[in-house]
Every structure is written in structure tokens, then in C-alpha cells.
C-alpha positions, 0 to 999 in steps of 0.5 A: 500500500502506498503511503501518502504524504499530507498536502501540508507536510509537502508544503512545508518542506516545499518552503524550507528546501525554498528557504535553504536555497533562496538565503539574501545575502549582501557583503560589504567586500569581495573577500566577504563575498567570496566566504559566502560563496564558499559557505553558501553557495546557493545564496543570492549574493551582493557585494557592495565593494568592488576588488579595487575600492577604499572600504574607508572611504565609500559612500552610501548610495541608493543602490546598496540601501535596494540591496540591503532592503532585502537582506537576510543577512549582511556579511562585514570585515568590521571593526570600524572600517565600513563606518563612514557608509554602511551604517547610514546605507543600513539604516535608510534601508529600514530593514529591522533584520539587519541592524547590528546586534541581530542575527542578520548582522555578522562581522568578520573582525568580531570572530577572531582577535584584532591586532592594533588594539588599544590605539587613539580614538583621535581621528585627528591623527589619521584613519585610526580604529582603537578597537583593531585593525580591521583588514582581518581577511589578510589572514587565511587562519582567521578567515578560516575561523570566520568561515565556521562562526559565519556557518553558524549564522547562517544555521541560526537563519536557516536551520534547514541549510545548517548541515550544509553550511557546516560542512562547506566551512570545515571544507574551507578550512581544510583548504586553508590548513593544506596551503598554509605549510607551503606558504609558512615555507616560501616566507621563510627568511623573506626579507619585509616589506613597505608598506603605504598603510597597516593593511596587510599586516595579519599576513606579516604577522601569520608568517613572519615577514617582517614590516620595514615601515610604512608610506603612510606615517599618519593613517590616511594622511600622505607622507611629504617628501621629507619622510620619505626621504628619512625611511629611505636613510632608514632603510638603505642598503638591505633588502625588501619590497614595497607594496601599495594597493590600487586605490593608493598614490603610486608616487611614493613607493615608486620613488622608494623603491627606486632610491633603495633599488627595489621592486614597487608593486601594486596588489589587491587586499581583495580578491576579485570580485566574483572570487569563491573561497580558492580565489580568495586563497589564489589572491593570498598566494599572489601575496605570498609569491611577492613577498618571497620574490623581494630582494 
């Protein structure tokens, strides 16, 4: 005799499989993007930044408040650095399930622990965040961790999805561990960098590469020609490279590097903007190769 299922039980699980596959989810950065791509990838995706954009220095534009008006969830680096923009995009968006402090409001930088802590809330001296430095997704360790935490997000709003979740953010994980050794491997003895401001240095930090100085000696603030002409005393006669992102003045670190005979170039903090997670850990290994290719 064959069994049949109740209309309404057909319905139900009808809307949950709906539910699971039909998640809205806007990140403020391609690099939180790509985490969503690999921990759900069925969710309908925005990203507000683009792999070559400022995060402290967006503006809020109607665009993003359309996006965000259907948000099951919003994904940000945190720590201050979308502050200039995304409260207010949030806020005229008037989505109560995304406000901070709901589950449809997760950050990156309030999973793992911040470097940079403990500094100046005076913006007077420069594009400073007291709570840490917020550019977390330059650590492929801590966007691990991130990974898990942000499956757990999700599974809180869709609790139909949460195996799922939970299996591609272990699978992330791994990904990251195999890479890790041979990264660990090519930086040994790498001799540091210049960098134009403290953006990168989660990855110094994870595999020791030293930071010679930075362009910017204020946060956000230009350097004038005098200090670069006092970290080029500083740093004359050994080794290193100087990196500089899209969005930052190629003028100084070119002429650092050519007054200390060294290479200048200019990399993402983001991987490309449609990346998943093997973009976003193929972005981390364009950073690796540079830094171990200094001289």
C-alpha cells in the first residue's frame, strides 16, 4: 500500500528546501563575498565593494540601501572600517533584520582577535580604529575561523541549510590548513616589506615577514617628501619590497623603491570580485609569491 504524504507536510518542506536555497545575502567586500560563496553557495549574493575600492572611504548610495532592503543577512570585515557608509546605507534601508546586534548582522573582525588594539580614538591623527585593525581577511587562519562562526549564522537563519553550511566551512578550512605549510615555507627568511598603510599586516604577522615601515606615517594622511626621504636613510642598503594597493598614490613607493633599488608593486587586499573561497586563497598566494620574490 502506498503511503501518502499530507498536502501540508509537502508544503512545508516545499518552503524550507525554498528557504535553504533562496538565503539574501549582501557583503560589504569581495573577500566577504567570496566566504559566502564558499559557505553558501546557493545564496543570492551582493557585494557592495568592488576588488579595487577604499572600504574607508565609500559612500552610501541608493543602490546598496535596494540591496540591503532585502537582506537576510549582511556579511562585514568590521571593526570600524565600513563606518563612514554602511551604517547610514543600513539604516535608510529600514530593514529591522539587519541592524547590528541581530542575527542578520555578522562581522568578520568580531570572530577572531584584532591586532592594533588599544590605539587613539583621535581621528585627528589619521584613519585610526582603537578597537583593531580591521583588514582581518589578510589572514587565511582567521578567515578560516570566520568561515565556521559565519556557518553558524547562517544555521541560526536557516536551520534547514545548517548541515550544509557546516560542512562547506570545515571544507574551507581544510583548504586553508593544506596551503598554509607551503606558504609558512616560501616566507621563510623573506626579507619585509613597505608598506603605504597597516593593511596587510595579519599576513606579516601569520608568517613572519617582517614590516620595514610604512608610506603612510599618519593613517590616511600622505607622507611629504621629507619622510620619505628619512625611511629611505632608514632603510638603505638591505633588502625588501614595497607594496601599495590600487586605490593608493603610486608616487611614493615608486620613488622608494627606486632610491633603495627595489621592486614597487601594486596588489589587491581583495580578491576579485566574483572570487569563491580558492580565489580568495589564489589572491593570498599572489601575496605570498611577492613577498618571497623581494630582494
Amino acid at each position: 500500500m502506498i503511503q501518502r504524504i499530507p498536502l501540508v507536510l509537502v508544503g512545508l518542506l516545499t518552503l524550507a528546501a525554498m528557504r535553504a536555497s533562496a538565503l539574501d545575502v549582501v557583503a560589504t567586500s569581495p573577500s566577504m563575498g567570496a566566504l559566502v560563496r564558499e559557505v553558501a553557495p546557493r545564496a543570492a549574493l551582493t557585494v557592495l565593494a568592488g576588488s579595487n575600492r577604499d572600504l574607508h572611504t565609500l559612500q552610501a548610495k541608493p543602490t546598496m540601501m535596494r540591496a540591503l532592503r532585502g537582506a537576510d543577512l549582511v556579511v562585514a570585515l568590521g571593526a570600524e572600517l565600513e563606518v563612514g557608509w554602511l551604517p547610514v546605507a543600513i539604516r535608510s534601508a529600514a530593514n529591522p533584520g539587519i541592524l547590528p546586534g541581530t542575527n542578520g548582522y555578522f562581522e568578520a573582525a568580531a570572530q577572531v582577535p584584532l591586532l592594533d588594539v588599544g590605539g587613539s580614538a583621535d581621528r585627528a591623527l589619521g584613519d585610526v580604529h582603537p578597537v583593531g585593525n580591521p583588514h582581518v581577511n589578510m589572514d587565511p587562519l582567521r578567515m578560516a575561523t570566520v568561515g565556521r562562526a559565519l556557518a553558524e549564522r547562517l544555521a541560526l537563519i536557516d536551520p534547514a541549510g545548517a548541515d550544509g553550511y557546516r560542512r562547506a566551512a570545515e571544507a574551507f578550512a581544510g583548504k586553508v590548513e593544506q596551503r598554509v605549510g607551503g606558504w609558512r615555507g616560501k616566507l621563510a627568511g623573506a626579507p619585509g616589506v613597505v608598506l603605504y598603510h597597516r593593511d596587510a599586516i595579519y599576513l606579516l604577522d601569520r608568517f613572519g615577514v617582517p614590516l620595514l615601515g610604512t608610506i603612510e606615517p599618519i593613517p590616511g594622511v600622505p607622507p611629504t617628501g621629507r619622510q620619505i626621504s628619512e625611511l629611505t636613510s632608514a632603510l638603505k642598503g638591505r633588502p625588501g619590497i614595497v607594496i601599495y594597493a590600487p586605490y593608493q598614490s603610486p608616487q611614493a613607493p615608486k620613488s622608494l623603491a627606486t632610491n633603495l633599488g627595489w621592486q614597487a608593486v601594486m596588489l589587491s587586499l581583495e580578491p576579485p570580485q566574483g572570487a569563491d573561497g580558492d580565489g580568495y586563497l589564489a589572491h593570498i598566494g599572489r601575496w605570498v609569491d611577492t613577498l618571497a620574490g623581494a630582494k
